[in-house]
N, CA, C and O atoms as a Tinker XYZ file with bonds, in Angstrom:
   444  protein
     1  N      0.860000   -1.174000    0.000000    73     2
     2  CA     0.000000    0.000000    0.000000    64     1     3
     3  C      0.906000    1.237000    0.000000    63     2     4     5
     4  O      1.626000    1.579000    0.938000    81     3
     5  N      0.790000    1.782000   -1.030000    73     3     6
     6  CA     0.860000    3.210000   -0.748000    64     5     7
     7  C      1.419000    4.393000    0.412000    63     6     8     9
     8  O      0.999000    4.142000    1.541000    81     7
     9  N      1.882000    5.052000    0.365000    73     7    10
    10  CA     1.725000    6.641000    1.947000    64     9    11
    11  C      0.310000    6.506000    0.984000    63    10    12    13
    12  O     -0.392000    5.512000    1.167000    81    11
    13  N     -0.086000    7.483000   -0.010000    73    11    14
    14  CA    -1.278000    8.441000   -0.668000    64    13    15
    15  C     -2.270000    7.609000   -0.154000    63    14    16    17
    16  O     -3.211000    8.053000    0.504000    81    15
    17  N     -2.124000    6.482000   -0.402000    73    15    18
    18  CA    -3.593000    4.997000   -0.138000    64    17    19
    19  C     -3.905000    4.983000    0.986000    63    18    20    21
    20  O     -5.058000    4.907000    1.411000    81    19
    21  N     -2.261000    5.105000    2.022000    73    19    22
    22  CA    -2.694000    4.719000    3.286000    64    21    23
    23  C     -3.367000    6.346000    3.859000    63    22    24    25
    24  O     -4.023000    6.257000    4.897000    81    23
    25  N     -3.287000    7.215000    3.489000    73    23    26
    26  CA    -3.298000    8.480000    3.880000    64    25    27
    27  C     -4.826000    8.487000    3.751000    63    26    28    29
    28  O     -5.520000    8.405000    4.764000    81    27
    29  N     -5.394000    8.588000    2.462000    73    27    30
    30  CA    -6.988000    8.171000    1.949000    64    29    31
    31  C     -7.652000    6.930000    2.481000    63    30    32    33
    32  O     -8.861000    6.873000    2.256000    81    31
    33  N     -7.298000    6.262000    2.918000    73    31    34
    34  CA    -7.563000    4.919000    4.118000    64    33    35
    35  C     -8.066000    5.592000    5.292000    63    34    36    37
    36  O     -9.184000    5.623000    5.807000    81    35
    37  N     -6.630000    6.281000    5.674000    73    35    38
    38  CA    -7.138000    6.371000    7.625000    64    37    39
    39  C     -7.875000    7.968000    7.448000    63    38    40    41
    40  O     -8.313000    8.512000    8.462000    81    39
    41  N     -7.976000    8.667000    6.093000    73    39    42
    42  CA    -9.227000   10.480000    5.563000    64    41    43
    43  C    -10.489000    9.239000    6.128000    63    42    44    45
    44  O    -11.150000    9.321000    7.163000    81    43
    45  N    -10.537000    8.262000    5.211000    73    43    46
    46  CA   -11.917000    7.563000    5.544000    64    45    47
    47  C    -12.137000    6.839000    6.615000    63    46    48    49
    48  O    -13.288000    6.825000    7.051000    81    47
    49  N    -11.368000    6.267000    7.118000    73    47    50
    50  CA   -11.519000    5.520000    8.362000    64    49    51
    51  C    -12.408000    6.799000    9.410000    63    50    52    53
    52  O    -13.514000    6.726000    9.944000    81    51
    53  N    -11.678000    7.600000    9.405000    73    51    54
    54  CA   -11.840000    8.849000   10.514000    64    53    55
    55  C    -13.342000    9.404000    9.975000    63    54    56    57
    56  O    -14.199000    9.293000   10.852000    81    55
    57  N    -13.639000    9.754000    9.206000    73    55    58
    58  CA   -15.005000    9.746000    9.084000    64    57    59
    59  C    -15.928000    9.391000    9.343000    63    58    60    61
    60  O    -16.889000    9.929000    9.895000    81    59
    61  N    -15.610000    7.589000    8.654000    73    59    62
    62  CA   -17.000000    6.620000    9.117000    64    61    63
    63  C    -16.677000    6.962000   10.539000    63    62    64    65
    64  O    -17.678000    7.336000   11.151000    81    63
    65  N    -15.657000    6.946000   11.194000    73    63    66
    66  CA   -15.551000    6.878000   12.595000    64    65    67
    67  C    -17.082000    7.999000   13.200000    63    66    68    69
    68  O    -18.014000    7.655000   13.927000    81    67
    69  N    -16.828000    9.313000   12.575000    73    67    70
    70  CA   -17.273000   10.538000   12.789000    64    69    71
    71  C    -18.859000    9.985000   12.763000    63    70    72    73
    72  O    -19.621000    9.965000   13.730000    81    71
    73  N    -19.171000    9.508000   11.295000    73    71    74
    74  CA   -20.543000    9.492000   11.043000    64    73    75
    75  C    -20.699000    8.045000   12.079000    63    74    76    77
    76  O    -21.626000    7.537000   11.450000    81    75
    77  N    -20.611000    7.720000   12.452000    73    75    78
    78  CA   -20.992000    6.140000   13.264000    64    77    79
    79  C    -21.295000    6.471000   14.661000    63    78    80    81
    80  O    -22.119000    5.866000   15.346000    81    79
    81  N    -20.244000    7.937000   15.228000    73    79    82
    82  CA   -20.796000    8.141000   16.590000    64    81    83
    83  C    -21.914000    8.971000   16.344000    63    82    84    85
    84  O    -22.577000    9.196000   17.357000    81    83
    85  N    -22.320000    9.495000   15.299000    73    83    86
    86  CA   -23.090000   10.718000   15.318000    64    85    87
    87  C    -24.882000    9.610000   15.356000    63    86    88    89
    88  O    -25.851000    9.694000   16.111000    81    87
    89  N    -24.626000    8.799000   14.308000    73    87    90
    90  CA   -25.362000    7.770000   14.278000    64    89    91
    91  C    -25.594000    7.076000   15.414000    63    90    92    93
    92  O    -26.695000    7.242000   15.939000    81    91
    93  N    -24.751000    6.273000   15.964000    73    91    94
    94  CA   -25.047000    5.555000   17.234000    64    93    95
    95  C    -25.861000    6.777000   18.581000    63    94    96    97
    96  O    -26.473000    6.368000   19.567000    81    95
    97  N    -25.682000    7.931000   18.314000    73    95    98
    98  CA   -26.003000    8.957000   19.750000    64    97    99
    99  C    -28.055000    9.014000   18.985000    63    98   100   101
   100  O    -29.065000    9.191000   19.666000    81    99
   101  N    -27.993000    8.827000   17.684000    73    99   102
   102  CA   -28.929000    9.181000   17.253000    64   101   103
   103  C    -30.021000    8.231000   17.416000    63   102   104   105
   104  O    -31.191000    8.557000   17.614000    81   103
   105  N    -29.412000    6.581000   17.288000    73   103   106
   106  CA   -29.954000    5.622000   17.787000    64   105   107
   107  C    -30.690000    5.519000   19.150000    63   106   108   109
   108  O    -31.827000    5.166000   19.464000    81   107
   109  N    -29.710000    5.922000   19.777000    73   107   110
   110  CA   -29.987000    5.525000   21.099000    64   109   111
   111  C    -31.288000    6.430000   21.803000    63   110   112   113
   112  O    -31.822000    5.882000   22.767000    81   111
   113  N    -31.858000    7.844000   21.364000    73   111   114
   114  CA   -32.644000    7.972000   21.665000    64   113   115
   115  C    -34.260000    7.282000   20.780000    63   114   116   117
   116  O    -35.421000    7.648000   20.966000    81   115
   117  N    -33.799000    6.339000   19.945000    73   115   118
   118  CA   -34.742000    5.424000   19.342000    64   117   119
   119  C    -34.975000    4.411000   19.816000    63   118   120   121
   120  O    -36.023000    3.957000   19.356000    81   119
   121  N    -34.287000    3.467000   20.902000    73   119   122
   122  CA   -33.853000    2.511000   21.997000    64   121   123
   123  C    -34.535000    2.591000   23.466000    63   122   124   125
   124  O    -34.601000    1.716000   24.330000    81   123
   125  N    -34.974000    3.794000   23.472000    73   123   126
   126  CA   -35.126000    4.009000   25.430000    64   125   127
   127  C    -36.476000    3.153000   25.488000    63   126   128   129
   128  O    -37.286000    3.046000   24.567000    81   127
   129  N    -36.549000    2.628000   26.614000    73   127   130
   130  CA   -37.606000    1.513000   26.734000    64   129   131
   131  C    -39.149000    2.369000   26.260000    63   130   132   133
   132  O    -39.507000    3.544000   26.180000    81   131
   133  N    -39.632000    1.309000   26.070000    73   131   134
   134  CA   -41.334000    2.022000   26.129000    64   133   135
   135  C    -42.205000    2.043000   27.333000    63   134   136   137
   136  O    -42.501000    0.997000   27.909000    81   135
   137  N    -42.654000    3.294000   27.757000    73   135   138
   138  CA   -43.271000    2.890000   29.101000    64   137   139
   139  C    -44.814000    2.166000   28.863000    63   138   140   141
   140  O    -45.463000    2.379000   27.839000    81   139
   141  N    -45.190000    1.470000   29.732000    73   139   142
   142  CA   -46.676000    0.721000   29.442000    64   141   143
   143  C    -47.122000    1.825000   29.758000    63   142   144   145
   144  O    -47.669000    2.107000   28.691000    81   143
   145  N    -47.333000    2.771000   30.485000    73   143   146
   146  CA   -48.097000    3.885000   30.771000    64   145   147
   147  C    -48.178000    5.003000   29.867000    63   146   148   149
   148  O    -48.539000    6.119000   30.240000    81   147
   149  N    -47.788000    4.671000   28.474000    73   147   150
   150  CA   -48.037000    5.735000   27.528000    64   149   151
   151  C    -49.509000    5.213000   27.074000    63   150   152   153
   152  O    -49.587000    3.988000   27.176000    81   151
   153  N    -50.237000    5.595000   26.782000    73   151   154
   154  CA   -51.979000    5.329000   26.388000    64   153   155
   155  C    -51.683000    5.266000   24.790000    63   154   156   157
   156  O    -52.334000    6.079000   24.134000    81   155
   157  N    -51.005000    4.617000   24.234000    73   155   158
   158  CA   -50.547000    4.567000   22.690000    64   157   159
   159  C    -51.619000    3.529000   22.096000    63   158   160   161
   160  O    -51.559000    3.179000   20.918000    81   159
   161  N    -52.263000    3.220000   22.674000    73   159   162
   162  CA   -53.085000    1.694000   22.180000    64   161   163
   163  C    -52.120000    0.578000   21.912000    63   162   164   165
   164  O    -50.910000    0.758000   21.779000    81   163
   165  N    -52.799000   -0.741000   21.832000    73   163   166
   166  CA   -52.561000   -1.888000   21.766000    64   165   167
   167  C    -51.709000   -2.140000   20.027000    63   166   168   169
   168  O    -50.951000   -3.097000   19.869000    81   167
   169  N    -51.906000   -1.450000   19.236000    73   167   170
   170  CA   -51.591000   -1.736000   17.989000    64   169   171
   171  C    -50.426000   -1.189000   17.868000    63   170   172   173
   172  O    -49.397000   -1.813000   17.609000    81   171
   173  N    -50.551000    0.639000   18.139000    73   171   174
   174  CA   -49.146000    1.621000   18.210000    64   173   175
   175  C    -48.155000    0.716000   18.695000    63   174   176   177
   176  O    -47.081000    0.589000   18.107000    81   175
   177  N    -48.545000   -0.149000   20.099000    73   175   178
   178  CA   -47.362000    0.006000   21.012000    64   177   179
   179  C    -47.165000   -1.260000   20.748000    63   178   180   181
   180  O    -46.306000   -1.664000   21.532000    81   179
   181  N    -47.582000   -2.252000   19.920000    73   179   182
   182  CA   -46.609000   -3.009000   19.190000    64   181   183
   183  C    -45.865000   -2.826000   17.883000    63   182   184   185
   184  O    -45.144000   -3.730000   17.462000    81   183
   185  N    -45.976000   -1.991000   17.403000    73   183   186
   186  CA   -45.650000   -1.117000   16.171000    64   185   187
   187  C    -44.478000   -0.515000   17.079000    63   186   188   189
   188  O    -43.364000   -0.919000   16.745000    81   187
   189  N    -44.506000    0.376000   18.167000    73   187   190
   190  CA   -43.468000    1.002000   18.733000    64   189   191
   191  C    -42.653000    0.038000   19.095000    63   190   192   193
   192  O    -41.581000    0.155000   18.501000    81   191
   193  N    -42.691000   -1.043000   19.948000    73   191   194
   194  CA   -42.039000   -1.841000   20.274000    64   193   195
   195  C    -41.485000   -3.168000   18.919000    63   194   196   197
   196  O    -40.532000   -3.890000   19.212000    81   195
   197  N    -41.967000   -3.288000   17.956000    73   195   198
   198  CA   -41.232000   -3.805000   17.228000    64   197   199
   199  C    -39.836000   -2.828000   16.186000    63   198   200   201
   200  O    -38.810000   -3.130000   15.578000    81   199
   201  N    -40.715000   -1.423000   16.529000    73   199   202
   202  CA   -39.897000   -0.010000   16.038000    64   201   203
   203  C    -38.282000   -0.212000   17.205000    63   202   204   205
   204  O    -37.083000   -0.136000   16.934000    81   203
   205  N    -38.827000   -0.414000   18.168000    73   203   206
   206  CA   -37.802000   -0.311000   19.140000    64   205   207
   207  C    -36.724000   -1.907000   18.694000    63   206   208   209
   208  O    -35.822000   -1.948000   19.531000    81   207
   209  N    -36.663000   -2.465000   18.231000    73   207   210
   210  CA   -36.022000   -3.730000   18.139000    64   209   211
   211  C    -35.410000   -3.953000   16.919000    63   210   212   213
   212  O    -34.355000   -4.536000   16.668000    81   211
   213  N    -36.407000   -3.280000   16.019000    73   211   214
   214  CA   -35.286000   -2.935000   15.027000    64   213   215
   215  C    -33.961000   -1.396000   15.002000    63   214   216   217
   216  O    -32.967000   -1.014000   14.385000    81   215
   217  N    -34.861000   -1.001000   16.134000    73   215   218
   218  CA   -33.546000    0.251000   16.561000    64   217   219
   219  C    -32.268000   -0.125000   16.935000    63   218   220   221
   220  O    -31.183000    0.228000   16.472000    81   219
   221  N    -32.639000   -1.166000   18.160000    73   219   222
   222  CA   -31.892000   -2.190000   18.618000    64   221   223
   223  C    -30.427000   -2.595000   17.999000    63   222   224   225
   224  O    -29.221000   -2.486000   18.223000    81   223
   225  N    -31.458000   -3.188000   16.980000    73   223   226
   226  CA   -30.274000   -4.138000   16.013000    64   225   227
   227  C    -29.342000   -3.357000   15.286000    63   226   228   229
   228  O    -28.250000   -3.878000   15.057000    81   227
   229  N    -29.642000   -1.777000   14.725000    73   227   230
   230  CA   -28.889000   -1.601000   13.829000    64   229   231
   231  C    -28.271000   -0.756000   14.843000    63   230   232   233
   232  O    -27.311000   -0.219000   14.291000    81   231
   233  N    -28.376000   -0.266000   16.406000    73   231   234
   234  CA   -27.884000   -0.219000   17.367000    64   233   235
   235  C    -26.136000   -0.872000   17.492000    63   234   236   237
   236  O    -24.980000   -0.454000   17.425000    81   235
   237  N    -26.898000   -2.158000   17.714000    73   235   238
   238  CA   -25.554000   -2.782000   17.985000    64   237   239
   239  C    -24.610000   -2.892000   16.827000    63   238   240   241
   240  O    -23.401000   -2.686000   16.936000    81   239
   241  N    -25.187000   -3.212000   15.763000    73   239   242
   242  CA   -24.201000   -2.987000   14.579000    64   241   243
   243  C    -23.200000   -1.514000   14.129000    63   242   244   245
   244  O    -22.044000   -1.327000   13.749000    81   243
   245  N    -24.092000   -0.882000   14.351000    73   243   246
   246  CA   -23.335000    0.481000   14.133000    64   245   247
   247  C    -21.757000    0.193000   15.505000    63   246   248   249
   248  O    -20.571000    0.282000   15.189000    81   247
   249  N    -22.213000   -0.096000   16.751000    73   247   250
   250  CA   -21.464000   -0.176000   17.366000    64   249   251
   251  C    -19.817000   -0.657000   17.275000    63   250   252   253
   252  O    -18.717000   -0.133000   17.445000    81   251
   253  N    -20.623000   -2.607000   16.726000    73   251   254
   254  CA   -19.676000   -3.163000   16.164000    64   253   255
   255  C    -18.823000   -2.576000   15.229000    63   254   256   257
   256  O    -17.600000   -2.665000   15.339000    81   255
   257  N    -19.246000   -2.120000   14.528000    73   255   258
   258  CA   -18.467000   -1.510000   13.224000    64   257   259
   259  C    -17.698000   -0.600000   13.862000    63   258   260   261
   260  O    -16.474000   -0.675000   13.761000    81   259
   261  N    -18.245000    0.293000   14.537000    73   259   262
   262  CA   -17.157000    1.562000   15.320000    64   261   263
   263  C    -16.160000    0.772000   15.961000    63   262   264   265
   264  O    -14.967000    0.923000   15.699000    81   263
   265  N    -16.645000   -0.198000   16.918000    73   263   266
   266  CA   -15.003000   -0.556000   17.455000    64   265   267
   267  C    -14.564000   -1.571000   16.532000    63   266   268   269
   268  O    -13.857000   -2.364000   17.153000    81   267
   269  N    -14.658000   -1.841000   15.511000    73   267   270
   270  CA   -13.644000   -2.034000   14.201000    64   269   271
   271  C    -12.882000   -1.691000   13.830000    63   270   272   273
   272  O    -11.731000   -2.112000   13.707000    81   271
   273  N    -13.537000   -0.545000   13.480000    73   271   274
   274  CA   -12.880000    1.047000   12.591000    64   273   275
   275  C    -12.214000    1.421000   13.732000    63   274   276   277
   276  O    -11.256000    1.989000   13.208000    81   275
   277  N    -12.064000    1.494000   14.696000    73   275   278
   278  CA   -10.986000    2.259000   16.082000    64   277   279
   279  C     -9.971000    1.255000   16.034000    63   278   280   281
   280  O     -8.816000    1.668000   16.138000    81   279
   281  N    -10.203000   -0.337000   15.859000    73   279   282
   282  CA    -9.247000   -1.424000   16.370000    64   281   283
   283  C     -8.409000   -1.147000   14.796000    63   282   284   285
   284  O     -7.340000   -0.539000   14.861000    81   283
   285  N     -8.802000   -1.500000   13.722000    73   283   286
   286  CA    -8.016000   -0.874000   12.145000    64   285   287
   287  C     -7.159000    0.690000   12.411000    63   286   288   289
   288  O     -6.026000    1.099000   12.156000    81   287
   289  N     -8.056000    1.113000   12.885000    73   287   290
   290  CA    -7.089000    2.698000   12.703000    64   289   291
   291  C     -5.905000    2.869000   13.838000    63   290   292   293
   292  O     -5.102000    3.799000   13.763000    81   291
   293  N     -5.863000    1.802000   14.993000    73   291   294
   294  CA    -4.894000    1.503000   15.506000    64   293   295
   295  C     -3.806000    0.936000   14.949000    63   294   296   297
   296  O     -2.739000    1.446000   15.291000    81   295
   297  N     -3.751000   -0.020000   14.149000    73   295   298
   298  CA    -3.124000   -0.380000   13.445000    64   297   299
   299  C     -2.557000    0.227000   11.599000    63   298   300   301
   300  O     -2.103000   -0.224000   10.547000    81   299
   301  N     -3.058000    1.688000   12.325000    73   299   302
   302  CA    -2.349000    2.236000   10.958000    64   301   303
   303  C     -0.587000    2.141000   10.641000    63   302   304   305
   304  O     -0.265000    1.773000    9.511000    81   303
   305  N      0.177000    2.373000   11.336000    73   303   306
   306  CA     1.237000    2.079000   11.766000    64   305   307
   307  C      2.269000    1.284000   11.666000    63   306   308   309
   308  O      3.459000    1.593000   11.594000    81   307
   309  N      1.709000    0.094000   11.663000    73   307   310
   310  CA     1.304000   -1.716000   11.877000    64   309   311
   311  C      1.635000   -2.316000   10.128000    63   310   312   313
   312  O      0.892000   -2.159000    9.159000    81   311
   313  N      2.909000   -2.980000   10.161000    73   311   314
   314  CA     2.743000   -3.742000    9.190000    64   313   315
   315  C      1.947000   -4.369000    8.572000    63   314   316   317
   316  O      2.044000   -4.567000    7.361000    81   315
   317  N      0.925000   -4.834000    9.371000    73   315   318
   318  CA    -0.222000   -5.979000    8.604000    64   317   319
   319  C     -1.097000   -4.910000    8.565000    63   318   320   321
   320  O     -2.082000   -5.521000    8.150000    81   319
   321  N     -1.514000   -3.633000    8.702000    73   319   322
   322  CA    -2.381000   -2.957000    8.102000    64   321   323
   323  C     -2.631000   -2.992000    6.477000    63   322   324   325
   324  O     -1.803000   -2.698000    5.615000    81   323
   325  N     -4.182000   -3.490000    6.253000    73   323   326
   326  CA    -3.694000   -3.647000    4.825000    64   325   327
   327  C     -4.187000   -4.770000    4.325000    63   326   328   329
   328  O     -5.042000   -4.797000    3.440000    81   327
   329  N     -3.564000   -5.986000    4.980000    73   327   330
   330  CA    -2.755000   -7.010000    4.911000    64   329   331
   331  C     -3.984000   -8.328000    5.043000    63   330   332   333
   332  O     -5.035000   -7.935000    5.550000    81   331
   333  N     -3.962000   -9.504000    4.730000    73   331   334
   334  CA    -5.265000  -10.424000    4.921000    64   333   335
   335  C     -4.628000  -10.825000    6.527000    63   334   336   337
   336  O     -3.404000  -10.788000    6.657000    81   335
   337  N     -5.353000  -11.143000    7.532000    73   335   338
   338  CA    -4.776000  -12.058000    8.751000    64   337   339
   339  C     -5.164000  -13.712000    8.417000    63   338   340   341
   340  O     -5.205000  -14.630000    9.236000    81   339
   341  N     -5.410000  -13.768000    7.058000    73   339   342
   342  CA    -5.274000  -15.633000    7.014000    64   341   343
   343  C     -4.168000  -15.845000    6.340000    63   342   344   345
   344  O     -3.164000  -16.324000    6.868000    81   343
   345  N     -4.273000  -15.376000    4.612000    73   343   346
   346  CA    -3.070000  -15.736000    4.310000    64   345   347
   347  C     -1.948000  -14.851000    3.659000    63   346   348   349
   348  O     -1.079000  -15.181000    2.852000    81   347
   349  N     -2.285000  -13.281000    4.402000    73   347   350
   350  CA    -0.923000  -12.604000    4.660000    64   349   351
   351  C     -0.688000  -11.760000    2.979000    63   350   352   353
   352  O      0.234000  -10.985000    2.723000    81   351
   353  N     -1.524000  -12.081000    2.255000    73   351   354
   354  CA    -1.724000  -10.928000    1.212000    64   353   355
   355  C     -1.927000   -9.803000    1.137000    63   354   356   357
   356  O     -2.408000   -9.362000    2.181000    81   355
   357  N     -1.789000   -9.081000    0.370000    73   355   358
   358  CA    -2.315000   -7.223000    0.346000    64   357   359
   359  C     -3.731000   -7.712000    0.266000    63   358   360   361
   360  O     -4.088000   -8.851000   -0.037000    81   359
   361  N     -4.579000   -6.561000    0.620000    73   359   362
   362  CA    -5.959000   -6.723000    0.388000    64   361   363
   363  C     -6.170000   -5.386000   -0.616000    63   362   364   365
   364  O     -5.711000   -4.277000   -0.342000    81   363
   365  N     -6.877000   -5.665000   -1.718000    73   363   366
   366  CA    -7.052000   -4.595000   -2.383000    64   365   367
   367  C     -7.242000   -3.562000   -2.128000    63   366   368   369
   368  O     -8.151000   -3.459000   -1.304000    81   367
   369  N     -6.561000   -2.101000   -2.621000    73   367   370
   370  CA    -7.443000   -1.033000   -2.180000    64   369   371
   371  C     -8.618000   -0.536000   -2.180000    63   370   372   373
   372  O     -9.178000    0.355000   -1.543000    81   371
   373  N     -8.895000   -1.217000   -2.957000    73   371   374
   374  CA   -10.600000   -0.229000   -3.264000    64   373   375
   375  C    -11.539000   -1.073000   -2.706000    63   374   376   377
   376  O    -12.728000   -0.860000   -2.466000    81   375
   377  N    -10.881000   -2.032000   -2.532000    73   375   378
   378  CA   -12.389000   -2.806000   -1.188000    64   377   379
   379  C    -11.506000   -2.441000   -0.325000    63   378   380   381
   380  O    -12.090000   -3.055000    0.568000    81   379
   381  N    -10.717000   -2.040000    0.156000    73   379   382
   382  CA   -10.236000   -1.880000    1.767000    64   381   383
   383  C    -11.204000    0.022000    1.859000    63   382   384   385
   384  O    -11.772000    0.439000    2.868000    81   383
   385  N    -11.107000    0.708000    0.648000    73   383   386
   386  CA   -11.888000    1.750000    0.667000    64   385   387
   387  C    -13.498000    1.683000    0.767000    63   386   388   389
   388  O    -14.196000    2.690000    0.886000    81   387
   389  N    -14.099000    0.089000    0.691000    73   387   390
   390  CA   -15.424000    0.252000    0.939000    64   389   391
   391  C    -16.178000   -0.443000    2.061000    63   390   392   393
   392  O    -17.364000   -0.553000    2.371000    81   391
   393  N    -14.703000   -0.982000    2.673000    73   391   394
   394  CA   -14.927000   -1.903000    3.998000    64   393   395
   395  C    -13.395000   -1.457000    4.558000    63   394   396   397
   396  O    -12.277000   -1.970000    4.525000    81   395
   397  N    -13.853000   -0.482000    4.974000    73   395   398
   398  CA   -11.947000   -0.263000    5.655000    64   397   399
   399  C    -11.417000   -1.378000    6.604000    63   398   400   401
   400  O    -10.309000   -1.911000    6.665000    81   399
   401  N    -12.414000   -1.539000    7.236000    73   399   402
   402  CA   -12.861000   -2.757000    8.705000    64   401   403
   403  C    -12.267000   -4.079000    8.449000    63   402   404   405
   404  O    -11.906000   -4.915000    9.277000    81   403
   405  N    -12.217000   -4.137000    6.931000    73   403   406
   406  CA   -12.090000   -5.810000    6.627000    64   405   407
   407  C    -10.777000   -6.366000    7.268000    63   406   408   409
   408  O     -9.839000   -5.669000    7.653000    81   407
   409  N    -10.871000   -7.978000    7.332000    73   407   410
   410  CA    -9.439000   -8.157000    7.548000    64   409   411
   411  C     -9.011000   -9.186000    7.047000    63   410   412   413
   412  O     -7.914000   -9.700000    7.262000    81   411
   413  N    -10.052000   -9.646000    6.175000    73   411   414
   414  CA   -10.058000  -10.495000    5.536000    64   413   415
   415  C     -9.855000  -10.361000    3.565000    63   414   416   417
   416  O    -10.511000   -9.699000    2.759000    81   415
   417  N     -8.760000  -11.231000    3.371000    73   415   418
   418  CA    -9.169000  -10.497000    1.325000    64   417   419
   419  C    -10.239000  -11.627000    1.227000    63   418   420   421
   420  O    -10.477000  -12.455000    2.106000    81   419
   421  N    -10.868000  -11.518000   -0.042000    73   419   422
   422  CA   -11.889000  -12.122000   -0.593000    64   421   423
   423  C    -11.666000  -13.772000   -1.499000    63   422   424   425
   424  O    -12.586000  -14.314000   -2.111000    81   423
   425  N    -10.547000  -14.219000   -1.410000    73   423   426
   426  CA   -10.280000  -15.427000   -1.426000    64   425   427
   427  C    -10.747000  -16.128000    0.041000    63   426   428   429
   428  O    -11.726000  -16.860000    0.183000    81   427
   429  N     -9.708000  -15.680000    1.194000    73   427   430
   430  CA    -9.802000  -16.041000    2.600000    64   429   431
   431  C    -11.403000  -16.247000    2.632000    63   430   432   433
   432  O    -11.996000  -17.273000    2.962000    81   431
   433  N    -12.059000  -14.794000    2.130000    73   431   434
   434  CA   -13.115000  -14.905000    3.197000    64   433   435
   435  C    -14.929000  -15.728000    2.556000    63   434   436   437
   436  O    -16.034000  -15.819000    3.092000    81   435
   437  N    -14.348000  -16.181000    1.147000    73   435   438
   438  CA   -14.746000  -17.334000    0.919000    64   437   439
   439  C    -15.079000  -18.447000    1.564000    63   438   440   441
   440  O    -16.146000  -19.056000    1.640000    81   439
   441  N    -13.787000  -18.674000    2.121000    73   439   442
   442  CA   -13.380000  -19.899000    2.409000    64   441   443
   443  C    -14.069000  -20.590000    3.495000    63   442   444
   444  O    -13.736000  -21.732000    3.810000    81   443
């Protein structure tokens, strides 16, 4: 890889970073429990509460992905940045530009 690649790597890394907390803070007021004491009716407040579970999920994912993108951008530095952790290849740039996160190349992650 590159300085320019790796430079445009960790421009984007730091972003998604940016947009993922902005996202996750945004989530979370979509998450707060439902009280039974809201008078929403029987239909709303399974509508809200299935609303709430899919908040949930993309909750935790956003999460996951952030401490990805923090554990990768630690390893900017890092020889194997880049790099597959199975069998030790470059990983392309332009999928490392659309999954910075990966750590896998696309033979490996076949497999």
């Amino acid at each position: 890889m590159t300085k320019v690649e790796k430079e445009q790597l960790v421009t984007i890394i730091e972003s998604e970073i940016q947009k993922l907390t902005a996202k996750i803070e945004e989530l979370k007021q979509f998450t707060r429990p439902i009280s039974p004491d809201d008078a929403i009716g029987r239909i709303s407040r399974m509508d809200a509460i299935n609303n709430k579970t899919i908040f949930d999920a993309s909750l935790r994912n956003a999460k996951t992905r952030l401490s990805q993108l923090e554990q990768i951008l630690k390893l900017k530095n890092d020889g194997s940045f880049g790099i597959c952790n199975k069998c030790r290849q470059r990983i392309p740039f332009e999928r490392l530009k659309l999954r910075p996160e990966i750590r896998l190349c696309a033979t490996c992650l076949k497999r």
